[in-house]
C-alpha positions as CSV (number, residue, x, y, z in Angstrom):
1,X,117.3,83.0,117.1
2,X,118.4,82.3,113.6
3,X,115.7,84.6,111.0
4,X,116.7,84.3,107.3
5,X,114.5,86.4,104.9
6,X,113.8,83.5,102.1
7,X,112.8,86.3,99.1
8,X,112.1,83.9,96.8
9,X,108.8,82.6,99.2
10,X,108.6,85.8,100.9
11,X,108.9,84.9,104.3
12,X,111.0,85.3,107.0
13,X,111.8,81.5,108.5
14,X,113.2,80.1,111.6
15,X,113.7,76.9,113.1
16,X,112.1,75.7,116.4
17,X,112.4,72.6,118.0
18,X,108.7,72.0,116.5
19,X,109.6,72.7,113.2
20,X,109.6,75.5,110.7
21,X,108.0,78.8,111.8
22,X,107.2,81.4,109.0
23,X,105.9,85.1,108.7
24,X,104.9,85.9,104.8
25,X,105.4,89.0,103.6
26,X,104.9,91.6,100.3
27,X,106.3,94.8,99.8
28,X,105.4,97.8,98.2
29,X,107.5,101.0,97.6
30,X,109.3,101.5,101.0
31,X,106.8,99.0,103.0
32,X,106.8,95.2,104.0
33,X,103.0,94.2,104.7
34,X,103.2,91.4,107.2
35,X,100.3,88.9,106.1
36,X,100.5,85.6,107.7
37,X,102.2,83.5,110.4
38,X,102.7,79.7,109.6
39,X,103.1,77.5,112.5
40,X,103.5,73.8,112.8
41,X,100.7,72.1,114.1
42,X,100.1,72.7,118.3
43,X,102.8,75.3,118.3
44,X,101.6,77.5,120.6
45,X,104.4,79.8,122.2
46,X,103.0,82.9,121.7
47,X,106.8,84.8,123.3
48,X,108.4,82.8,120.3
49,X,106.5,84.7,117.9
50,X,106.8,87.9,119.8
51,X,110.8,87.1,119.7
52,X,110.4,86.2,116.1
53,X,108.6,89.7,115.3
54,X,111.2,91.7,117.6
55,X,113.7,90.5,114.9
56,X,111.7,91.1,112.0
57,X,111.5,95.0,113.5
58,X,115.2,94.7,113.7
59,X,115.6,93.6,110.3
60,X,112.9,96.7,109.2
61,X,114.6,99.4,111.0
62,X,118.0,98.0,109.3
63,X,116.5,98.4,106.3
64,X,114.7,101.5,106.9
65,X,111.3,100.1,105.8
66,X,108.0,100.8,107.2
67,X,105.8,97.9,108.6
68,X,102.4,97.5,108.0
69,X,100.6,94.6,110.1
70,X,97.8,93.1,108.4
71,X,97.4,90.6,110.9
72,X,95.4,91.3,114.7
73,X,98.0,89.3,116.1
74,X,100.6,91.8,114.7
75,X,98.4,94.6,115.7
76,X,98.4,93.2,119.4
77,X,102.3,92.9,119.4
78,X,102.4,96.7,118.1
79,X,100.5,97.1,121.0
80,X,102.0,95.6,123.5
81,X,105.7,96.7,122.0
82,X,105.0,100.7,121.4
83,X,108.5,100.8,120.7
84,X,108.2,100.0,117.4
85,X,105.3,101.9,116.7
86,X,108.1,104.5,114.9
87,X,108.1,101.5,111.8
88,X,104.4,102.2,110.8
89,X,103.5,104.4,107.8
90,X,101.9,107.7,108.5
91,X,98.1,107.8,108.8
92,X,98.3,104.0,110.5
93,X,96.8,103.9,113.8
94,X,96.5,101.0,116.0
C-alpha cells in the first residue's frame, strides 16, 4: 500500500481499486489528531482501513509524533492493535 501525506489537504491518501481513501488530520505541537476517514461510496473493507492506519502509525513513530484518535473507529483499532498504544499522549486512555 502506497500512503502519501498530502499537507497541503491534511490527509493521508491512498488508492483502492474503489477509489480514493483518505484519513484528515491536524497537528498541534508534537501531536497529529486523526479526525476523519473519507471513503468512496459502499467501501466497506474494514482490514483496508486497519492496513491503512498500521501505516499511518508507521509514519507517526518515524516521525516521533504522538497520535490522538478522535474518531471511535480509531479508538477501536487502538484497541484491537495495543501495540501502538506507546503513540498516545500521556493522560489518554482508551
Amino acid at each position: 500500500m502506497e500512503v502519501k501525506d498530502n499537507t497541503f489537504a491534511r490527509q493521508f491518501e491512498t488508492i483502492t481499486e474503489k477509489g480514493l481513501v483518505t484519513i484528515e488530520y491536524s497537528f498541534q505541537e508534537k501531536k497529529i489528531f486523526l479526525t476523519k476517514i473519507n471513503v468512496p461510496d459502499s467501501f466497506d473493507d474494514e482490514v483496508f482501513i486497519s492496513n491503512f492506519l498500521k501505516e499511518i502509525m508507521a509514519i507517526a513513530i518515524e516521525r516521533k509524533l504522538k497520535v490522538v484518535p478522535i474518531l471511535p473507529k480509531i479508538v477501536v483499532f487502538f484497541k484491537k492493535n495495543s501495540i501502538y498504544k506507546e503513540l498516545l499522549p500521556p493522560g489518554i486512555r482508551l
